[in-house]
BALONU-705343 format. One record per residue (C-alpha): x, y, z. Coordinates in nm, 3 decimals, m for minus. Layout:
[[X; Y; Z]]
...
END
This chain:
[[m2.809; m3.590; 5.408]]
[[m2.723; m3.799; 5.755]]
[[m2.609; m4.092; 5.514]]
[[m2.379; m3.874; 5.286]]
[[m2.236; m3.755; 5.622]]
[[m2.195; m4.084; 5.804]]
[[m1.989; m4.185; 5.460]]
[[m1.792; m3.824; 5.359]]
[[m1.748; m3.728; 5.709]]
[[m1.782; m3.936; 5.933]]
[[m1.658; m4.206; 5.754]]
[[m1.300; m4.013; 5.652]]
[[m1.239; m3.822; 5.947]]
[[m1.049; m3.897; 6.293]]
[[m1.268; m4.017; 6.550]]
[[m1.198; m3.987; 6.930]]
[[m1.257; m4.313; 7.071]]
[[m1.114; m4.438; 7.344]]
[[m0.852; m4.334; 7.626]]
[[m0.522; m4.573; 7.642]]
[[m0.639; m4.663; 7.998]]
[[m0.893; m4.854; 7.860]]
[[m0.613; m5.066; 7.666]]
[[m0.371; m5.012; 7.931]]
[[m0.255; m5.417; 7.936]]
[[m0.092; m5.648; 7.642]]
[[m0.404; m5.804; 7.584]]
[[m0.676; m5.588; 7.611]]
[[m0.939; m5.542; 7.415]]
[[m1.237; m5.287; 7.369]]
[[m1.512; m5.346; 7.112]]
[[m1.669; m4.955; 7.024]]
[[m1.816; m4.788; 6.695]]
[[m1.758; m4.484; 6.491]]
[[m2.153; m4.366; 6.429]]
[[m2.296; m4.693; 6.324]]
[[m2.005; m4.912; 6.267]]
[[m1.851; m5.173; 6.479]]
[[m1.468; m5.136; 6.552]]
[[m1.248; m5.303; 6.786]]
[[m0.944; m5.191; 6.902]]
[[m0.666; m5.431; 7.078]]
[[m0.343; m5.393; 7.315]]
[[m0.163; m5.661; 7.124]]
[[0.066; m5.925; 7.261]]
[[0.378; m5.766; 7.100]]
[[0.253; m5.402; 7.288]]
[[0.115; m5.256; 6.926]]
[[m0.202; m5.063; 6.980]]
[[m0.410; m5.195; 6.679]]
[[m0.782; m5.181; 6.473]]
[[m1.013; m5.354; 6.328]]
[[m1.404; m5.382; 6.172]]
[[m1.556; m5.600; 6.441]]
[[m1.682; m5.774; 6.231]]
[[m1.594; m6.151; 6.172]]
[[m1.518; m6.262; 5.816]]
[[m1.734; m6.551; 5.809]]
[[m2.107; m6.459; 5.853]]
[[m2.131; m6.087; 5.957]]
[[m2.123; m6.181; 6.398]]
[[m1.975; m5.929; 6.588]]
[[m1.605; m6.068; 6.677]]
[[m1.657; m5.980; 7.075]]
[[m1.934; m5.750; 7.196]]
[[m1.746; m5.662; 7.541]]
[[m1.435; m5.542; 7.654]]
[[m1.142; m5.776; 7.848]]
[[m0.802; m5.917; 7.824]]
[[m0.699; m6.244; 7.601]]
[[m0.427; m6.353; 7.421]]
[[m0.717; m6.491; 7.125]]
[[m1.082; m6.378; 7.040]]
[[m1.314; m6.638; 6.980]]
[[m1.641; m6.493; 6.770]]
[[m1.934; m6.637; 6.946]]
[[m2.132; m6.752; 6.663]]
[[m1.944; m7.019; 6.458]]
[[m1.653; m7.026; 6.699]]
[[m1.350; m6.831; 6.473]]
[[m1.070; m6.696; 6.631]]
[[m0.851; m6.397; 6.538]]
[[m0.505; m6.334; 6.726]]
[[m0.525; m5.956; 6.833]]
[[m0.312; m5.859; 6.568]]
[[m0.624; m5.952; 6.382]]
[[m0.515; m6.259; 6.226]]
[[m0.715; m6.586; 6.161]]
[[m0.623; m6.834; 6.373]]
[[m0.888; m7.107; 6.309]]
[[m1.161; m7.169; 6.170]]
[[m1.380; m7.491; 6.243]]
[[m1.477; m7.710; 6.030]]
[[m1.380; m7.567; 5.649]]
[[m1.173; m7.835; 5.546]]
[[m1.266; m7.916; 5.229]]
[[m1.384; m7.531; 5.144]]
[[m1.252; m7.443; 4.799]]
[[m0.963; m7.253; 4.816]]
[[m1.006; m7.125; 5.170]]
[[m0.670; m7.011; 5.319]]
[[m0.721; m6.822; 5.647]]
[[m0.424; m6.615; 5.579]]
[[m0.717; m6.485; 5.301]]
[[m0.962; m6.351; 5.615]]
[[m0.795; m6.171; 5.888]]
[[m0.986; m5.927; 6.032]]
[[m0.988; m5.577; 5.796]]
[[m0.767; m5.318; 6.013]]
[[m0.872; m4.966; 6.040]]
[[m0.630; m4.633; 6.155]]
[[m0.560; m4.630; 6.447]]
[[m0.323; m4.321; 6.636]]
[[m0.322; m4.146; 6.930]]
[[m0.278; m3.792; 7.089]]
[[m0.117; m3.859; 7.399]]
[[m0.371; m4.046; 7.576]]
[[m0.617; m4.014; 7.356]]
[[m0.705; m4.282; 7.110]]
[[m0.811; m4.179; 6.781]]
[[m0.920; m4.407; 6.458]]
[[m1.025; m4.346; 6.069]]
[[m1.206; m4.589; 5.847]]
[[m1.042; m4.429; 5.565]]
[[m0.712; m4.581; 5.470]]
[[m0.560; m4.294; 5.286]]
[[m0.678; m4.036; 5.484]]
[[m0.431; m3.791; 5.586]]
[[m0.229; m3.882; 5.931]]
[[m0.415; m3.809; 6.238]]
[[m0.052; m3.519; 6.267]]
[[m0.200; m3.351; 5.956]]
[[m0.544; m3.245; 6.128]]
[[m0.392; m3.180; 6.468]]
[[m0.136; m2.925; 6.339]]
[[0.047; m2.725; 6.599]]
[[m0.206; m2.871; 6.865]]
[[0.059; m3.125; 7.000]]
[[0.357; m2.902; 6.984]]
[[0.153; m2.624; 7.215]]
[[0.036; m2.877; 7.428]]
[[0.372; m2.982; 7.539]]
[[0.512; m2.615; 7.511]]
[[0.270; m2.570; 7.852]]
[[0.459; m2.862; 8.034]]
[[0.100; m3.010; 8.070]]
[[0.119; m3.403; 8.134]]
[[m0.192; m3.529; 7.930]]
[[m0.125; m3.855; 8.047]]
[[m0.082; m3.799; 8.414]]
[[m0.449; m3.746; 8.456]]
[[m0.736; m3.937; 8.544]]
[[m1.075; m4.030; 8.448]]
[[m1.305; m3.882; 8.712]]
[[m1.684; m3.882; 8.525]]
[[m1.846; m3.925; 8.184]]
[[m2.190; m3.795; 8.135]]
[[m2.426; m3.848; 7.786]]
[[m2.648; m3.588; 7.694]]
[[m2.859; m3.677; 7.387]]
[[m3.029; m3.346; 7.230]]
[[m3.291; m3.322; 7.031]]
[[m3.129; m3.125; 6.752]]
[[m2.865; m3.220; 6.470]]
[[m2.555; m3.251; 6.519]]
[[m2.406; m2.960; 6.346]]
[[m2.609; m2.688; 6.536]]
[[m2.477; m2.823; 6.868]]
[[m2.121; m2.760; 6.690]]
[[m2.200; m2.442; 6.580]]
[[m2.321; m2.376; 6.908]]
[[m1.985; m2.410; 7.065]]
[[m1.735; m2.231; 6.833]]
[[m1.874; m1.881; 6.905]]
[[m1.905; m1.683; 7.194]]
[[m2.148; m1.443; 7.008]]
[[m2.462; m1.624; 7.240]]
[[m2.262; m1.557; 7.557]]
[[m2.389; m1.261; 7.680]]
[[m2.772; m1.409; 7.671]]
[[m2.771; m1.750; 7.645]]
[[m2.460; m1.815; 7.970]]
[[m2.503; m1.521; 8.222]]
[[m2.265; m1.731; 8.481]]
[[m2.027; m1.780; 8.223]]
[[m2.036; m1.470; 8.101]]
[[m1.972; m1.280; 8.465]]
[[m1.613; m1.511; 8.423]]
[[m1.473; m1.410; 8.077]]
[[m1.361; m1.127; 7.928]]
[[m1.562; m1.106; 7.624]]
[[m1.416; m0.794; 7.472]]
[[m1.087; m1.035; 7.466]]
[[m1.260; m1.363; 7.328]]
[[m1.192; m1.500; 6.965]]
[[m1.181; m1.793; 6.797]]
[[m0.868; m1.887; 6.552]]
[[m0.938; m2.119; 6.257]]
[[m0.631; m2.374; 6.086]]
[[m0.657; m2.670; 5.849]]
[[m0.884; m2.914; 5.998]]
[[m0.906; m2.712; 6.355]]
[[m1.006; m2.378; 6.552]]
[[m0.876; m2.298; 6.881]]
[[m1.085; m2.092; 7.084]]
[[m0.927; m1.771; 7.344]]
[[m1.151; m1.710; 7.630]]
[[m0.947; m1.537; 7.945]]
[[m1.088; m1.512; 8.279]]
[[m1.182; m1.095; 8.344]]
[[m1.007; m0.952; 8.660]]
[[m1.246; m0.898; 8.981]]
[[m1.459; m0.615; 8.902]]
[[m1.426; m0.357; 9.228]]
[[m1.663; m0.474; 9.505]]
[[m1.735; m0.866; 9.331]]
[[m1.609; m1.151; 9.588]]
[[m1.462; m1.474; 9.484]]
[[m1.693; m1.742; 9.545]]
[[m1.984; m1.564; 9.584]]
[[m1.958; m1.342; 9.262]]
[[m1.751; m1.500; 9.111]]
[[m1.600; m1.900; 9.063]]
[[m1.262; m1.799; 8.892]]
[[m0.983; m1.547; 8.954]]
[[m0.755; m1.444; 8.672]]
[[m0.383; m1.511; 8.769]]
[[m0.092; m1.378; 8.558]]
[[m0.010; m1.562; 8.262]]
[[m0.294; m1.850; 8.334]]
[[m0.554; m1.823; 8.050]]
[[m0.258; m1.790; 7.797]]
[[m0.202; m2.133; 7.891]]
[[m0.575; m2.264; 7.882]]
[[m0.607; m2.441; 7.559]]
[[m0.957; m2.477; 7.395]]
[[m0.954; m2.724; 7.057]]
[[m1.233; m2.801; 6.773]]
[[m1.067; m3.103; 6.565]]
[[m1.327; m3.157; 6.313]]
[[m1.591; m3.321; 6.264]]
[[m1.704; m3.328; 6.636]]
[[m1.437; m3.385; 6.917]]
[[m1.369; m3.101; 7.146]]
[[m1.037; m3.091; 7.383]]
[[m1.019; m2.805; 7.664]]
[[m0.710; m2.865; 7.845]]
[[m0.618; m2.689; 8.171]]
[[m0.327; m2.687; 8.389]]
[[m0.486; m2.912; 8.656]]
[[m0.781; m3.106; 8.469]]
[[m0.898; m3.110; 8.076]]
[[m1.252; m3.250; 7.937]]
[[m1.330; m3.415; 7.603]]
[[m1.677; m3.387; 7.418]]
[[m1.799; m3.569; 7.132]]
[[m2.089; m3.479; 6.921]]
[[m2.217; m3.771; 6.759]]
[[m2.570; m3.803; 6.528]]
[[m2.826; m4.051; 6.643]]
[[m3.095; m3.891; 6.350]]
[[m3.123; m3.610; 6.149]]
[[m3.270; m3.399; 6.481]]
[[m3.105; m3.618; 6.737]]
[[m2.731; m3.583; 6.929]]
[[m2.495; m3.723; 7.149]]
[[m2.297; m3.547; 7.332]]
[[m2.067; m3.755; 7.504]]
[[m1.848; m3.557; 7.779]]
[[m1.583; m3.692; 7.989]]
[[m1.369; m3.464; 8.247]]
[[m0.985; m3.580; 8.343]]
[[m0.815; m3.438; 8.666]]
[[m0.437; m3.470; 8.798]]
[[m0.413; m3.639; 9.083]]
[[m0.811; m3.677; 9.171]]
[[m0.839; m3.667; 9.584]]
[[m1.044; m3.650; 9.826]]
[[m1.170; m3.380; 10.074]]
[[m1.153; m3.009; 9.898]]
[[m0.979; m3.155; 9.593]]
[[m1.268; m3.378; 9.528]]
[[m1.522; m3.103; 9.624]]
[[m1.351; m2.893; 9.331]]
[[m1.365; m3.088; 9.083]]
[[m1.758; m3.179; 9.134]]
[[m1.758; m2.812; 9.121]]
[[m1.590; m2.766; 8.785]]
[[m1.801; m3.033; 8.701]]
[[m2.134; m2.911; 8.809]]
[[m2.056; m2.572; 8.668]]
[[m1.992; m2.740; 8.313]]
[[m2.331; m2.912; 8.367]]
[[m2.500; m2.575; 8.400]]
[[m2.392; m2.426; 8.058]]
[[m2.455; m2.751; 7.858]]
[[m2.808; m2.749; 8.000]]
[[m2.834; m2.360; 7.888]]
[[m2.698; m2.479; 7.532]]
[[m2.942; m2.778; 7.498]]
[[m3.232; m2.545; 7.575]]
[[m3.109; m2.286; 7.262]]
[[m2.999; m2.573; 7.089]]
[[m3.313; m2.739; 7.059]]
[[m3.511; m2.419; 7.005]]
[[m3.277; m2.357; 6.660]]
[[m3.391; m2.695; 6.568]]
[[m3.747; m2.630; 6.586]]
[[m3.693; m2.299; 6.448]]
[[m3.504; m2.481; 6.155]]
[[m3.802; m2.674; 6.050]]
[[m4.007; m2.357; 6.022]]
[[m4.131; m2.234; 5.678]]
[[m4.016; m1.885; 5.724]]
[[m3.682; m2.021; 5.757]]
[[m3.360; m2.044; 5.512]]
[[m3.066; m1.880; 5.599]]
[[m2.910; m1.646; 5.794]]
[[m2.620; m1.450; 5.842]]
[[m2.238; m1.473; 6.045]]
[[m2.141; m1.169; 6.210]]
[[m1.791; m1.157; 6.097]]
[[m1.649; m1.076; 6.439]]
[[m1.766; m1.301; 6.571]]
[[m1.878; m1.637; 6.414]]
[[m1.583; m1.720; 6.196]]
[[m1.557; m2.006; 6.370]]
[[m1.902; m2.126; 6.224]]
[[m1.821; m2.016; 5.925]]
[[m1.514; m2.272; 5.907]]
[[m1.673; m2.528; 5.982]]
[[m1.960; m2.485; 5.808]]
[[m1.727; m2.437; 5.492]]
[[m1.570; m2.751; 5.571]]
[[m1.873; m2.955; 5.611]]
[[m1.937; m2.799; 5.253]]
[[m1.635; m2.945; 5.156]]
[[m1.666; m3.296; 5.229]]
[[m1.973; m3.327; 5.101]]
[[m1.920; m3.210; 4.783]]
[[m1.677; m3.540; 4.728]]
[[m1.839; m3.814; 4.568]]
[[m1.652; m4.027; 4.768]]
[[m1.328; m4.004; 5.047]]
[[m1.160; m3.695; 5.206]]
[[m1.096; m3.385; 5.009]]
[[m0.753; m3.336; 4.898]]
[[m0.557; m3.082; 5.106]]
END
């Protein structure tokens, strides 16, 4: 089941990989993979953001194995080098090679596109324009005046989870395990109010901050005080497969879910602030930080019990509460859906 998903998923789906910092410079390259595949994306000289396999057309070697900035990439096994817009520059010693051209092995491109800062690519070549799958996210984004771009790296932490990949998703598009599984995240939202909206190839979650209950204090009850009109403005995205984007006013973090086995996950967050400081600015965002440490610990814990509890014989299915699991359901129906292709994306 892990291969069909690495190829009708995985393979066919935009994949968050990389920030435009990291290719900030006409010349910059950074060598990454989507699951198990080498890519390599490039900041070419002519200021196109570009990607490739990293895989070098003569033997298989992977082109460059770490990042940095050149105007050429030299493969360090037989010495081949590709211009950054992934063309073959030379290639030592093949004269005489029947009909070798090395306009014939350029490096094979993949998709790349971006979300404001946010790089995204897709092994599939007629898969549907990253615009397609992000639907009204980009035009609500900039509707809040927030300035993706204008904020900064701060701290990326791995978590790898002993469960599959899809119960830590399920996990996170309902708010039906709030109440047991995150008591200090549950004292901060309104549940009554919380709901999850599902589109095309995304769900956008609605969790407001409650109001002080009488007699609660701010800081020691409570972390967060609603203020008028803010958690209309808090933006919580599922693109599928497995990239998460909560976006705040002041800071937003990405996750990404990725499958290291059929009971094994990577969970890859990464939290962006404007204007990081020092002083009581830098105290709250290790705060914010720490805090989002606290509930991924309490979701590894149930995660990992569903996946033993998955393997058990008196298992097989259960069932969604329809208020408030559609969110699973979605995704869950579009898992269904790409795997029932024999091959590529399902049509729209």
């Amino acid at each position: 089941m892990l291969e069909a998903e690495k190829e009708r998923i995985f393979g066919c789906t935009w994949q968050l990989v990389a920030h435009t910092d990291d290719l900030a410079r006409p010349g910059d390259f950074l060598p990454t993979t989507i699951i198990d595949e080498p890519i390599l994306l490039t900041h070419t000289l002519a200021g196109e953001l570009r990607g490739f396999y990293n895989v070098c057309r003569h033997r298989a070697a992977q082109v460059v194995t770490s990042r940095g900035n050149r105007k050429s990439l030299q493969c360090g096994y037989h010495g081949w080098v590709y211009g950054l817009d992934g063309r073959l520059q030379a290639a030592r010693e093949m004269e005489g090679t029947e009909d070798f051209q090395t306009a014939d092995f350029g490096l094979v491109p993949i998709r790349v596109e971006t979300l404001g800062p946010f790089v995204f690519a897709n092994l599939d070549p007629a898969a549907e324009p990253l615009a397609g799958w992000l639907g009204a996210i980009p035009a609500e984004v900039a509707a809040t005046g927030y300035d993706l771009g204008s904020m900064r790296r701060v701290e990326r932490r791995d978590y790898v989870i002993e469960c599959n990949w899809k119960v830590y998703v399920d996990n996170y598009l309902e708010g039906y395990h709030l109440p047991i599984a995150h008591p200090g995240l549950f004292k901060e939202l309104d549940y009554d109010q919380y709901r999850v909206e599902t589109f095309h190839r995304y769900s956008k979650q609605h969790a407001p901050i409650r109001e002080l209950k009488p007699g609660e204090v701010l800081g020691r009850d409570r972390r967060y005080l609603r203020e008028p009109g803010a958690e209309e403005n808090a933006l919580y995205y599922w693109l599928f497969p497995n990239t998460m984007l909560n976006i705040y006013q002041d800071n937003l973090s990405t996750n990404v879910i990725l499958p290291l086995g059929p009971d094994r996950a990577l969970t890859i967050f990464e939290w962006f602030f404007a204007e990081p400081g020092t002083g009581e600015g830098w105290e709250s965002m290790q705060q914010t930080i720490a805090f989002s440490d606290e509930i991924q610990q309490e979701d590894i814990v149930v995660c990992e019990q569903v996946q033993r509890g998955l393997r058990s014989r008196s298992y097989d299915r259960g069932r969604f509460s329809a208020k408030r699991e559609n969110g699973v359901h979605h995704f869950q129906q579009l898992v269904a859906e790409f795997l029932g292709q024999e091959a590529g994306p399902p049509s729209s």
